[in-house]
N, C-alpha and C positions, 0 to 999 in steps of 0.2 A: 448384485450387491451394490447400494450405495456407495459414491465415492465419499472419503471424508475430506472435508475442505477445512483448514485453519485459516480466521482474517485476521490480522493485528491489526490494533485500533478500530475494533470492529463493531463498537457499541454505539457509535453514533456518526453521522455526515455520508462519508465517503463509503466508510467503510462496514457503516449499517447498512446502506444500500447494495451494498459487495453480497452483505452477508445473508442478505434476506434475496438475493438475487441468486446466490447460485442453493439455496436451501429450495428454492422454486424450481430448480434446473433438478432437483432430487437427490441433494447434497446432501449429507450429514457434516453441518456446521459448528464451529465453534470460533468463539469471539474474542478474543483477549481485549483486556483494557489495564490504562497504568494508574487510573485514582480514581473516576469518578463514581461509585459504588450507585447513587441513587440514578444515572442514566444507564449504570448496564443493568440493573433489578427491572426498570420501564422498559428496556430492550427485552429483556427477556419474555417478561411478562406479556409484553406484545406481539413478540415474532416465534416463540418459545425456543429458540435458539441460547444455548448456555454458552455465560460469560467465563472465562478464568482472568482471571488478577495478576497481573506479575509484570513487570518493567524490559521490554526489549534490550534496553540498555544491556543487562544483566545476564552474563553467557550464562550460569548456574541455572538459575530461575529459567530461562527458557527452554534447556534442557531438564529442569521438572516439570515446569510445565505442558510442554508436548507432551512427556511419558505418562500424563494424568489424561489429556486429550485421548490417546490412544490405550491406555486403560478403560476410557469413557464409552468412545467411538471406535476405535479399530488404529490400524495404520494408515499416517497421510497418506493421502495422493495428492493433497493440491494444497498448496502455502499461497498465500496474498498476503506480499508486507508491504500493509497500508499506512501504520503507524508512525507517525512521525511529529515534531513539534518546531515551533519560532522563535529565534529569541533574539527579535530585529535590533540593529544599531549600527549607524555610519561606522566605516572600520575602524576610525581612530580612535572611535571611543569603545568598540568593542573589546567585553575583556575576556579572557583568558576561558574561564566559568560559561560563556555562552557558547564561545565555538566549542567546549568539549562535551556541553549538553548536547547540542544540535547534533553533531559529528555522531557522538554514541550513540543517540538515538535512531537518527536517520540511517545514517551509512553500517556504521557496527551493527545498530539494532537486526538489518537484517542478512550480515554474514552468522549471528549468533541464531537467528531464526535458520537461517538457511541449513547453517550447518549440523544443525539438529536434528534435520529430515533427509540430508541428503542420504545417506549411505543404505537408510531403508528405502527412498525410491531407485536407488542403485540396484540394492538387490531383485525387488520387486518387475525393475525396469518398467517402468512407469511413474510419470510426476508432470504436473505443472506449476511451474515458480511463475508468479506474475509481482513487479515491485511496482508499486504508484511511485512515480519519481516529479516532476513538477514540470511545468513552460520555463520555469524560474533554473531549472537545470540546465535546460536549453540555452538560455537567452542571458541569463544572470541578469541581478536585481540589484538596484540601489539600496543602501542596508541589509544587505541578504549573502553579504560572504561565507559567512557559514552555513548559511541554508542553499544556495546556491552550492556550493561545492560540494555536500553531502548527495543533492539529486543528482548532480554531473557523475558522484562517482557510483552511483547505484545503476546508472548507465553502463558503466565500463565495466561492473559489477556482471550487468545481463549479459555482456558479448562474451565479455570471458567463460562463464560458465557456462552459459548456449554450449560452446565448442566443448566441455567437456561431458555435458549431458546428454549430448545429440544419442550417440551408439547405444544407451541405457534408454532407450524413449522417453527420455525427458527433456522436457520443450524448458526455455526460460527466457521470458521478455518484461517488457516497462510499460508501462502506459505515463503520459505525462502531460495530465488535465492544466487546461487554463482556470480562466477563473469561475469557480464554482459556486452555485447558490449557494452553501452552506450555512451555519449559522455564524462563524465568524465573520464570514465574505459580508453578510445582512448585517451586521454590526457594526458597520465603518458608518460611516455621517454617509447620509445620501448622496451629496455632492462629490465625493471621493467615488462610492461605486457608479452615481453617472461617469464620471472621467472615465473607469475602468471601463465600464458599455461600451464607451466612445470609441475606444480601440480596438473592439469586436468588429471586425468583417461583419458578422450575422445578426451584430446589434442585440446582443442579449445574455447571460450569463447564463453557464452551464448548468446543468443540471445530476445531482448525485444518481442519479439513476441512470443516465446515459454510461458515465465510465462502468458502473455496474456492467453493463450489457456488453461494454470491452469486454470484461474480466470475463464476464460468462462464455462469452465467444472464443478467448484462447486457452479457459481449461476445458472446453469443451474436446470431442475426439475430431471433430471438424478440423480443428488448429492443431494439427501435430502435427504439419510440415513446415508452418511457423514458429521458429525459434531464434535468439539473439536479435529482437525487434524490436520497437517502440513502436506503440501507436500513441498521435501526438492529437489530442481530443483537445483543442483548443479553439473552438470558431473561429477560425481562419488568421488570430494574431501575431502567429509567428510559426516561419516556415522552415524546416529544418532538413 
């Protein structure tokens, strides 16, 4: 029987590539997105993978959400909270509105994801939790206090629950990509993403299909003795 795999933010970049990557591995996928209506209909249409709609933020909505998922598809086995958002500004001038966007989203979004699935891979005893956390979690950023702290704590997020999912056979780790082709990363003025190259060891920016193939590798059955991990898919810019 197919596993079912849930991505958040799974209609486009990272986490389109998440979701069309482990649909390939012979997944039964589903996608969450928080607005953009005309790129999850083109996801869909393209990878035939279905969207739901609903705000990670929101512990409610994600708790109907899943139970529409697994109405759809079956019971989880494998969550990727990939979803996540920016709302850059030097700290002084950061207000109040941006670090509790970032914070919900990032960090809360996925104890309200988590905690939605856990108790049925409890019972089941089986799961894989994989969260994309950032380089910028590692390292921290210039204008990035709240986005910065949100992947730090999605980190301390993994280790803790590794230890209590281990005896339930459920694995749970991070992956925490540098800087990635996407379509934001392609949007900065050329001369800003040369600087960013510049600081690639490998001389080149990431690719959304590579963390793909993380993801695919530790829900795979291969990666069930890896748990409470990071792997740090950065072309070599920061070593942790």
């Amino acid at each position: 029987m197919a596993r079912v795999a849930i991505v958040t933010g799974g209609s486009r970049g990272i986490g389109a590539a998440i979701a069309t990557a482990l649909k390939a591995q012979g997944c039964e996928v589903a996608a969450t997105y928080g607005g953009n209506d005309e790129a999850a209909k083109k996801f869909t249409d393209e990878t035939g993978i279905k969207t739901y709609k609903f705000s990670v933020a929101d512990y409610a909505a994600c708790k109907d959400g899943i139970a529409q998922v697994e109405s759809d598809l079956g019971p989880v086995d494998i969550l990727v909270n990939n979803a996540g958002i920016t709302r850059d500004a030097p700290f002084h001038k950061m207000t109040p509105e941006q670090w509790s966007e970032v914070i919900d989203t990032n960090l809360t979004g996925v104890f309200n994801m988590t905690h939605n699935v856990w108790v049925g891979m409890r019972e089941r005893k089986f799961g894989r939790i994989v969260t994309i956390s950032s380089i910028n979690g590692q390292k921290g950023q210039f204008g990035q206090a709240n986005y910065s702290a949100s992947k730090a704590g999605d980190l301390g997020f993994t280790k803790a629950l590794a230890q209590e999912g281990a005896r339930y056979g459920i694995t749970v780790n991070a992956i925490c990509p540098g800087y990635i082709a996407t379509d934001m990363v392609m949007a900065v003025p050329e001369k800003v993403r040369e600087a960013i190259i510049g600081q690639i060891p490998v001389g080149r920016l990431g690719e959304a299909d590579e963390i793909a193939r993380c993801v695919a590798f530790l829900t795979s059955d291969d990666a069930g003795f890896i748990t409470g991990s990071t792997i740090t898919a950065n072309g070599g810019q920061y070593f942790i």
